[in-house]
VEXZA-783966 format. One record per residue (C-alpha): chain; residue in one letter; x, y, z. Coordinates in nm, 3 decimals. Layout:
% VEXZA-783966
+-------+------+---------+---------+---------+
: kette : rest :      c1 :      c2 :      c3 :
+-------+------+---------+---------+---------+
:     A :    A :       X :       Y :       Z :
...
+-------+------+---------+---------+---------+
% end
This chain:
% VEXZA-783966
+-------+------+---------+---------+---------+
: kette : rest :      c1 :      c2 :      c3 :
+-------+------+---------+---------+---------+
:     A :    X :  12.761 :   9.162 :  10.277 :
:     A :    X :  12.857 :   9.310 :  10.589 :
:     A :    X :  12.638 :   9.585 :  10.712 :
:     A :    X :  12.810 :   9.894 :  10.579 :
:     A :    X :  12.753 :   9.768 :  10.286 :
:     A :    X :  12.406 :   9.718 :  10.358 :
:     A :    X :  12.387 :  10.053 :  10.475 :
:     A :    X :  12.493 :  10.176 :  10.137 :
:     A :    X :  12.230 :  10.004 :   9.957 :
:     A :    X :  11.983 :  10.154 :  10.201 :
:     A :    X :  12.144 :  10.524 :  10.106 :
:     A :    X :  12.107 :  10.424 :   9.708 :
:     A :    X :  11.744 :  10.303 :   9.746 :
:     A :    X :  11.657 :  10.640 :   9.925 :
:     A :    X :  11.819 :  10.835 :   9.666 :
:     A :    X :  11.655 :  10.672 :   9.389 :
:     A :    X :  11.344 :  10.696 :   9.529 :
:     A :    X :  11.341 :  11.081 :   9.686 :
:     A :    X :  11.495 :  11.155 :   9.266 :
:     A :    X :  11.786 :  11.350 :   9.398 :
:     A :    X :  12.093 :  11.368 :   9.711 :
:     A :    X :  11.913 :  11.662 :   9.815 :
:     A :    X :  11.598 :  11.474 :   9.916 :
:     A :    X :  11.752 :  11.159 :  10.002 :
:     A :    X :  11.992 :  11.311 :  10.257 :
:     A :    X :  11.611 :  11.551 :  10.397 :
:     A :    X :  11.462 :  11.238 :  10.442 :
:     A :    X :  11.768 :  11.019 :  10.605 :
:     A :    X :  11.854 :  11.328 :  10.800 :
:     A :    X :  12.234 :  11.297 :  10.676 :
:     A :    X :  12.459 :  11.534 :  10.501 :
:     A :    X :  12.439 :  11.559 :  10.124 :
:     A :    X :  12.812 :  11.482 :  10.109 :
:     A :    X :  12.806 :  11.189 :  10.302 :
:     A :    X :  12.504 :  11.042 :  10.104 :
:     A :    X :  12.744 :  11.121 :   9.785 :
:     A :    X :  13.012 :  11.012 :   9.954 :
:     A :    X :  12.818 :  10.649 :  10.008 :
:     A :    X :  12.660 :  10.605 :   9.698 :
:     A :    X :  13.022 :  10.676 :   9.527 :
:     A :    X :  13.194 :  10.367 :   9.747 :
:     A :    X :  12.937 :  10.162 :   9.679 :
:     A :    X :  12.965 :  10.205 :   9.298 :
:     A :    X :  13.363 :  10.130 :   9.400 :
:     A :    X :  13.303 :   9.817 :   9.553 :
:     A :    X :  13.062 :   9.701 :   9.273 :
:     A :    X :  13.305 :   9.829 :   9.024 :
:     A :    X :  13.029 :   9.937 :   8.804 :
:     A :    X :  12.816 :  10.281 :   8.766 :
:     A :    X :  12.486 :  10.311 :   8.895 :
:     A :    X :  12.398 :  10.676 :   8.884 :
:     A :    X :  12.449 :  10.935 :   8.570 :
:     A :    X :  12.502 :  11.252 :   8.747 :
:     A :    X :  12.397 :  11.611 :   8.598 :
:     A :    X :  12.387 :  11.932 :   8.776 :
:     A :    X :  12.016 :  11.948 :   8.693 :
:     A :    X :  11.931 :  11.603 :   8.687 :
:     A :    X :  12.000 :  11.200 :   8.827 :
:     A :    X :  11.883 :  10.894 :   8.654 :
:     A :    X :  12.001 :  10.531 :   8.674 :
:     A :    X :  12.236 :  10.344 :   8.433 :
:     A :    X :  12.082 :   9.992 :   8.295 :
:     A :    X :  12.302 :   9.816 :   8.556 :
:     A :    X :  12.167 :  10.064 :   8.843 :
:     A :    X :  11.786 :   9.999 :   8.737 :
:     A :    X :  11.840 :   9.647 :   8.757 :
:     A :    X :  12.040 :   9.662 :   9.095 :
:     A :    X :  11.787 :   9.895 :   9.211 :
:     A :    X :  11.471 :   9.613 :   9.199 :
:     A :    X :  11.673 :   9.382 :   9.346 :
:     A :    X :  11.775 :   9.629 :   9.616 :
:     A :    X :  11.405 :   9.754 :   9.676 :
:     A :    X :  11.309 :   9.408 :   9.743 :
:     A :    X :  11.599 :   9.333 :   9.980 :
:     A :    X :  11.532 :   9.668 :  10.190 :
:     A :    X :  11.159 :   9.600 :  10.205 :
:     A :    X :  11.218 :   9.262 :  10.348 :
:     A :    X :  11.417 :   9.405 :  10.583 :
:     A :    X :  11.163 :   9.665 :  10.682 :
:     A :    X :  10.877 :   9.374 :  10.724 :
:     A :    X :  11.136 :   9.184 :  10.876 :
:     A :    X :  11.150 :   9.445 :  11.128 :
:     A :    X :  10.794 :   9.503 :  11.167 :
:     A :    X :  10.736 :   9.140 :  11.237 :
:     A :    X :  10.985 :   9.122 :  11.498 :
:     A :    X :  10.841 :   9.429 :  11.676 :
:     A :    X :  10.500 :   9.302 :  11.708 :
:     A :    X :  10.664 :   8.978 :  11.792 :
:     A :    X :  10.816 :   9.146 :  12.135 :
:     A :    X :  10.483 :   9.396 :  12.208 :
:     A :    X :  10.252 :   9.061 :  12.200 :
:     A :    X :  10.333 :   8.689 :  12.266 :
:     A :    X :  10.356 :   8.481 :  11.966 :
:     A :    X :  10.535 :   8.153 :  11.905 :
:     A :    X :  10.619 :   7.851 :  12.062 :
:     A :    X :  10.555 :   7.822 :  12.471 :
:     A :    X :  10.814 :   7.453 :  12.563 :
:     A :    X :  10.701 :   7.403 :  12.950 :
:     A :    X :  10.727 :   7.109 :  13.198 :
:     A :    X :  10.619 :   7.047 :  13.555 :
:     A :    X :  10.564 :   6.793 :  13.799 :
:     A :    X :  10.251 :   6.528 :  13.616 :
:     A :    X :   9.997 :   6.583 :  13.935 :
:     A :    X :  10.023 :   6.976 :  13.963 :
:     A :    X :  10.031 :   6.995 :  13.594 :
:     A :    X :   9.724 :   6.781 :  13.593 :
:     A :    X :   9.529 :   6.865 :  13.832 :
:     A :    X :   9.648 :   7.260 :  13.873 :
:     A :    X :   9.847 :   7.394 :  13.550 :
:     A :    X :   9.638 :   7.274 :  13.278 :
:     A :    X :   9.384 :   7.479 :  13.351 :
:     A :    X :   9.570 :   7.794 :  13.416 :
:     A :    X :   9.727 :   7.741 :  13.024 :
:     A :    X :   9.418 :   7.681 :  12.870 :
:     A :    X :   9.297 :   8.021 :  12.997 :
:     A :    X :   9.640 :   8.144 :  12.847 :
:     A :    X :   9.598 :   8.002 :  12.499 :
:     A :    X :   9.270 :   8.149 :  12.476 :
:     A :    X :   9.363 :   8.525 :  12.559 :
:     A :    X :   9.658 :   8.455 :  12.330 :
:     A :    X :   9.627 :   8.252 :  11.994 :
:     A :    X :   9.925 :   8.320 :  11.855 :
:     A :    X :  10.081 :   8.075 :  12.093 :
:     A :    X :  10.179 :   7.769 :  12.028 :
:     A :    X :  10.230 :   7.487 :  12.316 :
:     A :    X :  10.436 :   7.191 :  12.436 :
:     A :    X :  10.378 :   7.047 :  12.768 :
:     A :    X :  10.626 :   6.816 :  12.924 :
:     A :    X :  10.435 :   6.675 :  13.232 :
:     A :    X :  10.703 :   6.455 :  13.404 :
:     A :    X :  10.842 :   6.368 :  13.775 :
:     A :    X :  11.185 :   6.408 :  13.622 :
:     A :    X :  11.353 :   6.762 :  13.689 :
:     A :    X :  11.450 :   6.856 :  13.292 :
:     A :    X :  11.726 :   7.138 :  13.229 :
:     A :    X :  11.607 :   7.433 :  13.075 :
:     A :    X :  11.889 :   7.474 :  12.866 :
:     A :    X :  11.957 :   7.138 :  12.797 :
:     A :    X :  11.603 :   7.053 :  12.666 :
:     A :    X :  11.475 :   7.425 :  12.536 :
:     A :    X :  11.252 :   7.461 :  12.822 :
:     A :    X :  11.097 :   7.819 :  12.881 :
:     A :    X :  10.947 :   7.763 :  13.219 :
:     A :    X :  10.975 :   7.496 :  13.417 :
:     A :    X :  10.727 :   7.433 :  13.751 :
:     A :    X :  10.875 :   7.276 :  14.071 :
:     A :    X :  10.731 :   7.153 :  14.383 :
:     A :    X :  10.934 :   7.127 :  14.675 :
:     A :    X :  11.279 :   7.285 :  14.780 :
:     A :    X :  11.482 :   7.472 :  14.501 :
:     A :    X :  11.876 :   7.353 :  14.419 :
:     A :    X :  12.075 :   7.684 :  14.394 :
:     A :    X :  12.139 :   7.772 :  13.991 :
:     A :    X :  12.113 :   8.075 :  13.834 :
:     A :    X :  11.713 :   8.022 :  13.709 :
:     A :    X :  11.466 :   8.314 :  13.807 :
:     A :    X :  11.225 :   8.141 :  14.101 :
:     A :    X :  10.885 :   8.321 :  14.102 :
:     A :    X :  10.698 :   8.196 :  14.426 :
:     A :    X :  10.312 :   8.032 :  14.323 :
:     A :    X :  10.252 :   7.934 :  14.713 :
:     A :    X :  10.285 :   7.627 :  14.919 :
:     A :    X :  10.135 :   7.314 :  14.949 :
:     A :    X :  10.080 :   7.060 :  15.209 :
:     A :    X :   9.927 :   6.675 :  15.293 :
:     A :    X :   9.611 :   6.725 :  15.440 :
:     A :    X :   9.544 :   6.377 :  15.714 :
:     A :    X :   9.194 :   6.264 :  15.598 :
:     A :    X :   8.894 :   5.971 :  15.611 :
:     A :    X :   8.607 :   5.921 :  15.437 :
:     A :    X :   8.288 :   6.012 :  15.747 :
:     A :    X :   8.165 :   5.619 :  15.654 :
:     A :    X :   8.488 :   5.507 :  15.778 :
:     A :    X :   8.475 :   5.801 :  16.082 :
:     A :    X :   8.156 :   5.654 :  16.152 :
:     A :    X :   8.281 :   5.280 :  16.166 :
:     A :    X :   8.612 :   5.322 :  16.359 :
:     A :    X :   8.586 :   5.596 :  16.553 :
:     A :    X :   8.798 :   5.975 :  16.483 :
:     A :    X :   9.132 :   6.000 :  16.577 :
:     A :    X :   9.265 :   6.270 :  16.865 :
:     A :    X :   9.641 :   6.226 :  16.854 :
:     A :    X :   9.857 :   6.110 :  16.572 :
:     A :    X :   9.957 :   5.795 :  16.838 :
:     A :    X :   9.572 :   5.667 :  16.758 :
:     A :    X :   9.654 :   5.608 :  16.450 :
:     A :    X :   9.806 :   5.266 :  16.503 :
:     A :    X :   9.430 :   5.166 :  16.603 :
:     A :    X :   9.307 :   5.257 :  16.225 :
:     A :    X :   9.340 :   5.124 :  15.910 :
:     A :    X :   9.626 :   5.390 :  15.747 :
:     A :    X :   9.703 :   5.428 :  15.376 :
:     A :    X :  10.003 :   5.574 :  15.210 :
:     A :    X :  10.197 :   5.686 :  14.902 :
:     A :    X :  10.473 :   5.463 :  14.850 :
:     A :    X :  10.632 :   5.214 :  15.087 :
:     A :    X :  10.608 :   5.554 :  15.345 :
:     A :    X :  10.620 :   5.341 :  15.694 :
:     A :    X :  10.647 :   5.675 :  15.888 :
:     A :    X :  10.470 :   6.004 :  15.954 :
:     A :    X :  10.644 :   6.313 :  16.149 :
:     A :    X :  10.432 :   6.532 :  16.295 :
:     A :    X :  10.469 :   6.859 :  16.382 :
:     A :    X :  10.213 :   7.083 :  16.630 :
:     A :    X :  10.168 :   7.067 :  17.009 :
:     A :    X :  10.475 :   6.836 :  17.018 :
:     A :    X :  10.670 :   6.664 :  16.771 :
:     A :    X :  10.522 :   6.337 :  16.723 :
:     A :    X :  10.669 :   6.049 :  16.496 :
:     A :    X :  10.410 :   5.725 :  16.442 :
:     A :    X :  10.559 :   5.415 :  16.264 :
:     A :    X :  10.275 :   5.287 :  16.044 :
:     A :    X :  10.208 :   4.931 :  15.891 :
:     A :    X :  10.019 :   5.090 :  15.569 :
:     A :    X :   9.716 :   4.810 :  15.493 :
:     A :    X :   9.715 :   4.970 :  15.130 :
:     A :    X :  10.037 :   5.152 :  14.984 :
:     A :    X :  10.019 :   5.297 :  14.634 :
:     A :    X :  10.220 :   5.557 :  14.450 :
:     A :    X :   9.957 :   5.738 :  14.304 :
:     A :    X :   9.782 :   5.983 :  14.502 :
:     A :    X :   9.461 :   6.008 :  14.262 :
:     A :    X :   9.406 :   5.611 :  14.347 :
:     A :    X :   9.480 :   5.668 :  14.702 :
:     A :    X :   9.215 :   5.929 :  14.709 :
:     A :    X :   8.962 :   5.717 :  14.534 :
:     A :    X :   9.048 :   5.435 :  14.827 :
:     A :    X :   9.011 :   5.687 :  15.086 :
:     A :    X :   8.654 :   5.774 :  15.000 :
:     A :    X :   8.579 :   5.435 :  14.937 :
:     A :    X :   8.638 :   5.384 :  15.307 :
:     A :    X :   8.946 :   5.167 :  15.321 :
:     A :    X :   9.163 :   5.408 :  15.603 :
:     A :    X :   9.322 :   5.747 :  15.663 :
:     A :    X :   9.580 :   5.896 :  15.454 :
:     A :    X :   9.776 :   6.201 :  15.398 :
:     A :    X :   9.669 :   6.338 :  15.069 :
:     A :    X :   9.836 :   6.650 :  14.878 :
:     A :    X :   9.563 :   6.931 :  14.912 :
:     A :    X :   9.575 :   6.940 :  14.542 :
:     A :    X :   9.442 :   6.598 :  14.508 :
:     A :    X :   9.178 :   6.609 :  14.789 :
:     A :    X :   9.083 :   7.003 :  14.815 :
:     A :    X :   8.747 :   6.960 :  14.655 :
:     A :    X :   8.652 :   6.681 :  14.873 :
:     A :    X :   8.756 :   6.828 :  15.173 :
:     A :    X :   8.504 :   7.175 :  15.062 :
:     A :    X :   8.211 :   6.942 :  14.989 :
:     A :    X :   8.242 :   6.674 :  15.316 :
:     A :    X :   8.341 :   6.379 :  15.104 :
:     A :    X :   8.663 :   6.351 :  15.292 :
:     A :    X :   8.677 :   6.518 :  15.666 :
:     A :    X :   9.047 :   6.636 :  15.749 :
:     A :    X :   9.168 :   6.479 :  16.064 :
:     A :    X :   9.476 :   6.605 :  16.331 :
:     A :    X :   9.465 :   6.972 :  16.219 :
:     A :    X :   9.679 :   7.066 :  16.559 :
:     A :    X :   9.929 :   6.818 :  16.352 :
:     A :    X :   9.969 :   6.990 :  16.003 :
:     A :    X :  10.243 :   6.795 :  15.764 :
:     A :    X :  10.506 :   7.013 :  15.633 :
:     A :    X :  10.432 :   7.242 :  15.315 :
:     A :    X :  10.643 :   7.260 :  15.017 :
:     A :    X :  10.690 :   7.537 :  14.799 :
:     A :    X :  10.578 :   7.603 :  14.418 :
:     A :    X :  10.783 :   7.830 :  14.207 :
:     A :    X :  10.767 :   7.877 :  13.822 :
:     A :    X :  11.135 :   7.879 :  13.692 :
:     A :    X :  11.294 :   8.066 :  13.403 :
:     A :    X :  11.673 :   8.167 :  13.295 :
:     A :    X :  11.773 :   8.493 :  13.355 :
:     A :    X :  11.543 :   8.828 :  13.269 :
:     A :    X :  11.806 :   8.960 :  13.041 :
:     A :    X :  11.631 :   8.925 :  12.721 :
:     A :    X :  11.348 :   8.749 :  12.821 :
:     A :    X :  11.114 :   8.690 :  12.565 :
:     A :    X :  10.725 :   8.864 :  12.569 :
:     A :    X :  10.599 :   8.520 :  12.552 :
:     A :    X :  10.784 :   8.405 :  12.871 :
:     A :    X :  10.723 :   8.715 :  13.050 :
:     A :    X :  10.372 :   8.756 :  12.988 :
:     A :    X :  10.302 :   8.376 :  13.096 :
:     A :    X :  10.498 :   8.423 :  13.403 :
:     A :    X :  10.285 :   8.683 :  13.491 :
:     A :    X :   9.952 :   8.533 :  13.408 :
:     A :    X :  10.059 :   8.195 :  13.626 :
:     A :    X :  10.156 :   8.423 :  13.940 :
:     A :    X :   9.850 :   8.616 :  13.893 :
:     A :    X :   9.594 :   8.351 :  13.887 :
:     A :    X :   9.779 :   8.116 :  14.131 :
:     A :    X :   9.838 :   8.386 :  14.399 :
:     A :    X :   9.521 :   8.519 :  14.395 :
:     A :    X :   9.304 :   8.199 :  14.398 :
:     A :    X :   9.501 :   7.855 :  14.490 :
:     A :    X :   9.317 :   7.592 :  14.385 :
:     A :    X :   9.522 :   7.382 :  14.673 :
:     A :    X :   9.434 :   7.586 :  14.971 :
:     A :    X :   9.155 :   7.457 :  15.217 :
:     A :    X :   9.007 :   7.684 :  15.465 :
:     A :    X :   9.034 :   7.370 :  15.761 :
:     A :    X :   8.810 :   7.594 :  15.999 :
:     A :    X :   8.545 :   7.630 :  15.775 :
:     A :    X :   8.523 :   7.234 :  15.744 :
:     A :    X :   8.487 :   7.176 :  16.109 :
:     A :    X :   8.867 :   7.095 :  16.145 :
:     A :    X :   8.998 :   7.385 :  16.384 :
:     A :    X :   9.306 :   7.417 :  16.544 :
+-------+------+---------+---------+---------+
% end
């Protein structure tokens, strides 16, 4: 049916149940004569009588009483249909599809959902952690989390911060080989890195580039962390990896006149044209908790690493 129809069985429903025009059209706040008016086209286009009119009274025909329950039902579907839908939009509820990088998802994002799922229930998850860049339209994603420069497209990029390498040794290997003043000493140490990565650029007092001959290279920055406070070298580690280390002295930051460059973290989403309560309301929850307290950021200065 298309919905004038619809409408019409809405207007017969009412009348049936306010007993008269009168007190269907009160209630609908419509003119008698156009409640008439619909309850006589829909008889039309059923091609049957629903109604036995009086001047004193109105009472369904067999036909209408059964067309009635079925009608009922239909319109109170509708009406919980409705409902449903409202409370749908004025609290998140459903199914949350969202992917990011595997080591901030890891080590950062997990933690920030879990608090999420807890203050909402009614959420369901699915967490694509991957290195791989997925399309949100593509793949159904609601939010995806990037690291690192943004491609233009037409996604909504909410800013989460930055993040950096922090330069770093274990103090049992400081304590063996002596602490670097100038990136150039580092062709005297033992140097680590992610990847085949066979140079450094350094930015500070003057823009330094060191070619390195890595004695360990590994692309994994959680076991290049574990090597680094096993002693083996120096390596640049993401401040996400190392950030807890660097706050309790297991790993002292070297070079801080020579910071690496930081990359960005945004949260992306399609457009805010009908965007849905549950993407909106984790969007919000992510910035807030992210902003406020970055789990990546190291106060260098208050490690004994000033600038």
């Amino acid at each position: 049916m298309d919905q004038f129809d619809l409408n019409e069985i809405a207007i017969f429903v009412k009348v049936v149940d306010a007993g008269s025009f009168t007190g269907a059209a009160r209630a609908l706040n419509l003119p008698k004569s156009t409640v008439s008016r619909k309850i006589t086209q829909l008889e039309e286009h059923l091609g049957v009588r629903l109604l036995q009119r009086t001047t004193r009274t109105l009472s369904l025909t067999d036909t209408g009483s059964a067309y009635y329950n079925q009608c009922a039902r239909i319109i109170a579907d509708v009406r919980e249909a409705n409902v449903a839908v409202t409370q749908m939009q004025s609290s998140p509820t459903g199914l949350l599809r969202i992917t990011a990088p595997v080591l901030f998802g890891s080590r950062v994002l997990s933690d920030v959902v879990a608090e999420f799922l807890l203050e909402h229930p009614q959420i369901q998850l699915d967490m694509v952690l991957t290195d791989q860049p997925l399309d949100l339209i593509q793949d159904g994603i609601d939010v995806a989390f990037r690291v690192g420069a943004l491609a233009d497209s037409s996604l909504i990029a909410r800013a989460l911060g930055e993040v950096s390498g922090i330069l770093c040794a274990s103090p049992e290997y400081l304590a063996k080989h002596g602490t670097p003043s100038h990136p150039n000493d580092l062709k005297q140490h033992h140097v680590l890195s992610y990847g085949a990565q066979a140079e450094w650029e350094f930015s500070g007092p003057e823009n330094v580039s060191v070619n390195m001959r890595p004695r360990i290279h590994v692309n994994d920055f959680d076991s290049l962390r574990k090597f680094v406070l096993k002693g083996f070298g120096i390596a640049s580690i993401p401040a996400i990896v190392c950030a807890d280390e660097i706050r309790s002295g297991e790993l002292k930051p070297l070079l801080c006149e020579w910071p690496f460059n930081a990359f960005p973290i945004h949260a992306l989403y399609p457009s805010n044209r009908h965007l849905s309560v549950k993407v909106r309301s984790f969007v919000d929850f992510v910035v807030e908790r992210l902003r406020a307290n970055p789990p990546w950021v190291v106060n260098l200065e208050g490690v004994g690493c000033s600038k």
